[in-house]
C-alpha positions as CSV (number, residue, x, y, z in Angstrom):
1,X,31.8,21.8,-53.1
2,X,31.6,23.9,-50.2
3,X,32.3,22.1,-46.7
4,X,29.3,24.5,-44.6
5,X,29.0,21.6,-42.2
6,X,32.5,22.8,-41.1
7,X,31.2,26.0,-39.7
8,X,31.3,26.1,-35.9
9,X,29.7,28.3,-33.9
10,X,33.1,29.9,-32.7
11,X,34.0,30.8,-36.5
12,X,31.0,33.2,-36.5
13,X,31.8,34.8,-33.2
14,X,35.6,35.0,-34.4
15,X,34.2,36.8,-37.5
16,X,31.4,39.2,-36.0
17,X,34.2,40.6,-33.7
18,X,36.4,41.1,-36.6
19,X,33.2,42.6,-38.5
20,X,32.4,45.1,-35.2
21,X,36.2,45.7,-34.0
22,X,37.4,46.5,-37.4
23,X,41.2,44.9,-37.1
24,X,42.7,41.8,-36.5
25,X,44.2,43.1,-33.8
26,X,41.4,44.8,-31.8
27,X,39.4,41.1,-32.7
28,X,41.8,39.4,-31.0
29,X,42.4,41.5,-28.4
30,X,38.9,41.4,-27.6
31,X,38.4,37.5,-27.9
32,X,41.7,36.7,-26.2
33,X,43.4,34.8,-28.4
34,X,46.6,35.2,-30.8
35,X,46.1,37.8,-33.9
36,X,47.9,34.8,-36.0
37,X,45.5,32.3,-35.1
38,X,42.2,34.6,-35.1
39,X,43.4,35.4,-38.8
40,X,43.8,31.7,-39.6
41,X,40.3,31.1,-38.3
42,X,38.9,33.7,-40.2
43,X,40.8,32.4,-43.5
44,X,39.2,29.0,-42.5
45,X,35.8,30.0,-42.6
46,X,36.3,31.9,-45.7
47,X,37.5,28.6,-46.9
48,X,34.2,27.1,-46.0
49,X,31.7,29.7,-47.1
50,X,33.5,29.8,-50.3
51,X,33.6,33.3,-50.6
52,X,35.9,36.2,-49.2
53,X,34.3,37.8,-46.7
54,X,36.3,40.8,-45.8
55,X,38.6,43.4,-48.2
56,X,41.7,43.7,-46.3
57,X,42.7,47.7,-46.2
58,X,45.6,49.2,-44.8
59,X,43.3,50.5,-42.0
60,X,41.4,47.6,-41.0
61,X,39.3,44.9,-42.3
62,X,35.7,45.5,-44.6
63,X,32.9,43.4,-45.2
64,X,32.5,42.2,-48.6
65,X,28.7,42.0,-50.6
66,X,29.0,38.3,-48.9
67,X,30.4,39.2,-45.5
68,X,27.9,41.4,-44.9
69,X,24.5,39.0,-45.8
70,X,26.5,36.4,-43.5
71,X,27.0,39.1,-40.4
72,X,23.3,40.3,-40.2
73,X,22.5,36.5,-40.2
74,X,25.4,35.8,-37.7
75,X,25.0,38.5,-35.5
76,X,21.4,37.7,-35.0
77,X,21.9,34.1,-34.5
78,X,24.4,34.7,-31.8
79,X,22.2,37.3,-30.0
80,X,19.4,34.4,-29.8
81,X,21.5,31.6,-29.1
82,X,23.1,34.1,-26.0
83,X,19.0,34.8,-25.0
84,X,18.4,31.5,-24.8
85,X,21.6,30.9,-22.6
86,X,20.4,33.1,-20.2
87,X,16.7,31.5,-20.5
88,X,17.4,28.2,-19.9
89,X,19.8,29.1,-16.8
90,X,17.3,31.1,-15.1
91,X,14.7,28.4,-15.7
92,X,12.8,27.3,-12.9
93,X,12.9,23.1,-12.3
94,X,9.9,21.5,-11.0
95,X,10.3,19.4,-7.9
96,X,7.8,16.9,-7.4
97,X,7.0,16.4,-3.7
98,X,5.2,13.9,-2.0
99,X,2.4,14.6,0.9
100,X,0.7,12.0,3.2
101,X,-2.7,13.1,4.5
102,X,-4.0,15.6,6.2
103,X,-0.4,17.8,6.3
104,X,-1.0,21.0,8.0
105,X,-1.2,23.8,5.4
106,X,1.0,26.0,7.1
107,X,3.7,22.7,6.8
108,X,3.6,22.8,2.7
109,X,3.8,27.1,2.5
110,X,6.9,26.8,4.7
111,X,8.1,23.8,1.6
112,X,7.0,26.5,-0.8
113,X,9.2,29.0,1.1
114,X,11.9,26.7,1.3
115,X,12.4,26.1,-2.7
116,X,10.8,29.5,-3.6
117,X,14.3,30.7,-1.4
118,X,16.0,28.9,-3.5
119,X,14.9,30.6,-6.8
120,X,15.8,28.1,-9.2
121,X,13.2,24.9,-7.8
122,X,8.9,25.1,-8.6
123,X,7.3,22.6,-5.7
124,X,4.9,20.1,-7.1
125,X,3.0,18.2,-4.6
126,X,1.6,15.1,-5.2
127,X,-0.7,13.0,-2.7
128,X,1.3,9.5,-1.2
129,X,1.3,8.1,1.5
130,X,4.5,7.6,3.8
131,X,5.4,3.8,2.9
132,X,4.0,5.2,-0.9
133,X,6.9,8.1,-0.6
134,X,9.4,5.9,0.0
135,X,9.4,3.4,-2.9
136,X,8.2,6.3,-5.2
137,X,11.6,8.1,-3.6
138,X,13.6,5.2,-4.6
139,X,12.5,5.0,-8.3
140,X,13.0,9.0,-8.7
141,X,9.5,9.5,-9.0
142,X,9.4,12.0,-6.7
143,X,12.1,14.3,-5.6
144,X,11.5,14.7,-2.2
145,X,8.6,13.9,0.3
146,X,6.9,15.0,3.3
147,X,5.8,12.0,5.7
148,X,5.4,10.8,9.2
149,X,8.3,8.8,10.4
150,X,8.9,7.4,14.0
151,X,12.2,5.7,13.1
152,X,15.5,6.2,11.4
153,X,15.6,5.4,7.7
154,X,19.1,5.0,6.6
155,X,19.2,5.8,3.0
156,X,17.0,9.1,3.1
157,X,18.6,12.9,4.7
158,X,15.3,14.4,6.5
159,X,14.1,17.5,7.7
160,X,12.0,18.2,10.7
161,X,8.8,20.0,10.0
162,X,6.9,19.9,13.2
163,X,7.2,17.8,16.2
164,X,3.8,18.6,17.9
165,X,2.0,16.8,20.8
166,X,-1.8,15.4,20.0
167,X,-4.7,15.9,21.6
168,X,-8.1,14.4,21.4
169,X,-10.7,15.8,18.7
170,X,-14.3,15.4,20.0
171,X,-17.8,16.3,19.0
172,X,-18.7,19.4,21.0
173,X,-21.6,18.0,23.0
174,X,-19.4,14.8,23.8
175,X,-19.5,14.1,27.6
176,X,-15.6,14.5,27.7
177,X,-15.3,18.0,25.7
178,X,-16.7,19.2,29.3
179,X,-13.3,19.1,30.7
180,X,-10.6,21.1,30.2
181,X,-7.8,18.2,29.7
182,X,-8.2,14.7,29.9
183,X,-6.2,11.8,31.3
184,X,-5.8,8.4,29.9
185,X,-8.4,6.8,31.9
186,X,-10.8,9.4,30.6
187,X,-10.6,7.6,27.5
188,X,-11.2,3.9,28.4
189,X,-14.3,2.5,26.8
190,X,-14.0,5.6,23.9
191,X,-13.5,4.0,20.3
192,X,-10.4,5.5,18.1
193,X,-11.4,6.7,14.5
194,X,-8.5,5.5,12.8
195,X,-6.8,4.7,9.3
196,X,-6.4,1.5,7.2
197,X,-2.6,-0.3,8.9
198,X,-1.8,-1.0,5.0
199,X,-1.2,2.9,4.6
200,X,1.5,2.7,7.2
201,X,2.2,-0.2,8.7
202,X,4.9,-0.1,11.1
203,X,3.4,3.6,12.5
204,X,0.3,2.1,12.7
205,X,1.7,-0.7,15.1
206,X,3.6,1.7,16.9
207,X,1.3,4.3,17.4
208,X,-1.2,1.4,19.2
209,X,1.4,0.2,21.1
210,X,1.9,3.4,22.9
211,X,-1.8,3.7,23.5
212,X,-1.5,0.7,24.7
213,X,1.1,1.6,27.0
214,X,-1.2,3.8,29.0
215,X,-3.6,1.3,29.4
216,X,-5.7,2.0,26.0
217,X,-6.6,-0.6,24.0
218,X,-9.4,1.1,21.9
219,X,-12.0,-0.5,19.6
220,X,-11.1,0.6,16.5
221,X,-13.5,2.6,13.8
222,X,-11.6,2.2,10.4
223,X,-12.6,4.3,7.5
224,X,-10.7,4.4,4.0
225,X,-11.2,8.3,3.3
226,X,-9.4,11.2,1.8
227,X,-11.4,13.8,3.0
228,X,-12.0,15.5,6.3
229,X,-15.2,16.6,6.1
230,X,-16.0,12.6,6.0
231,X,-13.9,12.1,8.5
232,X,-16.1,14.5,10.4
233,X,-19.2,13.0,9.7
234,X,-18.1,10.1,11.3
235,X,-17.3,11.6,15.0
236,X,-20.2,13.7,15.0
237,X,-22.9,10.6,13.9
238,X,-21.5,7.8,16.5
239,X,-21.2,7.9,19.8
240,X,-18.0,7.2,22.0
241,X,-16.3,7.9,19.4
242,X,-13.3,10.4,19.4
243,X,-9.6,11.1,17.0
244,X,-6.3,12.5,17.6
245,X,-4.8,15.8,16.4
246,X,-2.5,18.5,16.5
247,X,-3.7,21.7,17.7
248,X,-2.6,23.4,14.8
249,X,-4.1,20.8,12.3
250,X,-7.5,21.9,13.4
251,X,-10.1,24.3,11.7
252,X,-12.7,26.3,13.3
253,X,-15.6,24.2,13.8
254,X,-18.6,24.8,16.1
255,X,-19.4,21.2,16.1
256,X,-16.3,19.9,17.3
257,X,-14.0,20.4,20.4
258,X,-10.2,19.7,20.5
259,X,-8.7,18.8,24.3
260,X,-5.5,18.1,25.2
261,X,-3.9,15.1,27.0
262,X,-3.2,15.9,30.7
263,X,0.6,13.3,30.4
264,X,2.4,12.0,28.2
265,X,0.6,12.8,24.9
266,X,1.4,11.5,21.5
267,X,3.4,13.1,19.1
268,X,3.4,14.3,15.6
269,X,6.5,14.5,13.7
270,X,6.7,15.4,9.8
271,X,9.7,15.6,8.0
272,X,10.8,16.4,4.2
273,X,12.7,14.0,3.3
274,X,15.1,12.9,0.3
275,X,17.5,10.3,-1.1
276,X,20.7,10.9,1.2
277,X,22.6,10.6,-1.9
278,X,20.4,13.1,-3.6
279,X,22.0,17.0,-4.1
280,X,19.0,18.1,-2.6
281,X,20.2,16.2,0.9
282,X,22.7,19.6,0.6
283,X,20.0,21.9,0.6
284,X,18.1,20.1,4.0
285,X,21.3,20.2,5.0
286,X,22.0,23.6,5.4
287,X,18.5,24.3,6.2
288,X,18.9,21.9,9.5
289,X,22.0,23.4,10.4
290,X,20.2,26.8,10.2
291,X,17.1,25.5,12.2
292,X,16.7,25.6,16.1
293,X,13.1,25.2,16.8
294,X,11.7,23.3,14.1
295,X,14.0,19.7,14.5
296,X,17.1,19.4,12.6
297,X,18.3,17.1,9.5
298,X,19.5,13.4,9.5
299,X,21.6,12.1,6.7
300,X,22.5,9.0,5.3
301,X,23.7,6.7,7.9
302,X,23.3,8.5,10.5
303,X,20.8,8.8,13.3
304,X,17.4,10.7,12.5
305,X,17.0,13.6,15.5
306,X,15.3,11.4,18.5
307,X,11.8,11.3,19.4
308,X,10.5,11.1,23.4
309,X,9.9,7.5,23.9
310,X,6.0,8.3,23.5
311,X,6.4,10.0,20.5
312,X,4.2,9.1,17.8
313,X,1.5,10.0,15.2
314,X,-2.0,9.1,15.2
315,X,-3.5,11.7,13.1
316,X,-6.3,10.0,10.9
317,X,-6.6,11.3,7.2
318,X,-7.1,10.9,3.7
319,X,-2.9,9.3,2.9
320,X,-0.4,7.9,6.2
């Protein structure tokens, strides 16, 4: 009984360059190993097959019947298993990548750019909320995330995305929109659309306390949405009622105006973030050390690049 199961994957390489170089010598020559050994292997698999598999001549070595039924089968196998080699290291890896609400667009191409430069990663977002991101970071359900932070988180390596001041988004024929910029007492008595705490808790406390700060304690107008055109309904159908937003967060839109804060305005800070411990802390890495105007990278155990004292988030939208 023939022992196939004995066949290895180096025997039929060993014996397709025999085949194609013609001598034992040239064979071995080629595959870098001793001509006594390379015959042994060859003897070996003959062995196995149960069958010779090459006529030894004086000026080289000759398939047999046999040997030559194996090499069309061997050859070919090779050439596909070397195909598939090259398949699977080229393959692209999806990266699943968490994204709290209302992320500028221009924020996720640059995260497209960012693995698309890397030529090996696909980018897979998938909406979560910050506090969301960080347990599902934890678990390994996603890879990496981009979220509002305010505060150093020590197990995570982040990047800075934007650190952008916030203005005040208003419905066009609001009394306010008639000035150019507005102060903090401009706003007393103005309600604050805002999102449900549970989304992010210790932001949410944080961004109020700053508002507070100035002497702004506004009523606030919750609503549970993920979507800004709902969001929008609700400035433009109640009065005294106004939101906070980047500059560059905002769409063209007749029927609102955006104004900015004369002092000391709030801030918006995103960051993509990942496990400090993760290899892809390597890539933010290299990315913050690279970086000069858009924030820099934090790693694990070490402080996240500082905020102003005022700096804080209170962007409304569909995931904190």
């Amino acid at each position: 009984m023939h022992d196939h199961q004995g066949v290895e994957l180096r025997h039929l390489r060993y014996f397709v360059t025999v085949a194609e170089e013609g001598t034992m010598t040239e064979a071995a020559r080629v595959l870098r190993i001793a001509q006594p050994s390379l015959s042994q292997q060859i003897s070996a698999l003959e062995r196995r097959v149960g069958a010779p598999l090459f006529h030894r001549r004086p000026k080289g070595m000759e398939l047999t019947e046999g040997g030559r039924i194996l090499y069309t089968s061997a050859s070919r196998a090779l050439a596909e298993i070397e195909s598939s080699l090259v398949q699977a290291r080229d393959a692209r890896r999806p990266v699943r990548v968490g994204v709290c609400g209302t992320v500028p667009e221009h924020l996720l191409a640059r995260v497209e750019r960012i693995f698309g430069d890397d030529g090996s990663l696909d980018v897979e977002f998938a909406e979560a909320d910050s506090q969301e991101q960080l347990d599902l970071l934890r678990i390994g359900t996603l890879a990496l995330g981009v979220m509002r932070v305010f505060y150093t988180i020590d197990d995570l390596a982040t990047l800075t995305l934007a650190d952008e001041p916030l203005g005040v988004l208003l419905r066009s024929d609001h009394p306010l929109a008639d000035q150019t910029a507005l102060t903090w007492a401009d706003l007393a008595g103005q309600e604050l659309l805002w999102f449900p705490a549970k989304r992010n808790p210790r932001f949410a406390e944080y961004v109020l306390a700053h508002l507070a700060g100035h002497g702004w304690s506004p009523r606030l107008h919750i609503v549970d949405a993920h979507s800004h055109a709902l969001y929008r309904h609700h400035l433009r159908n109640s009065q005294n009622l106004v939101t906070l937003r980047a500059r560059n967060g905002i769409t063209a839109d007749a029927g609102m105006a955006w104004r900015p804060l004369a002092s000391d305005p709030p801030r918006q800070r995103f960051v993509l973030a990942t496990l400090g411990d993760s290899p892809l802390a390597g890539l933010l890495a290299r990315l913050g050390s690279g970086s000069s105007n858009d924030g820099g990278i934090s790693g694990r155990g070490q402080r996240a690049a500082s905020l102003p004292s005022s700096a804080s988030s209170a962007l409304p939208g569909s995931a904190w």
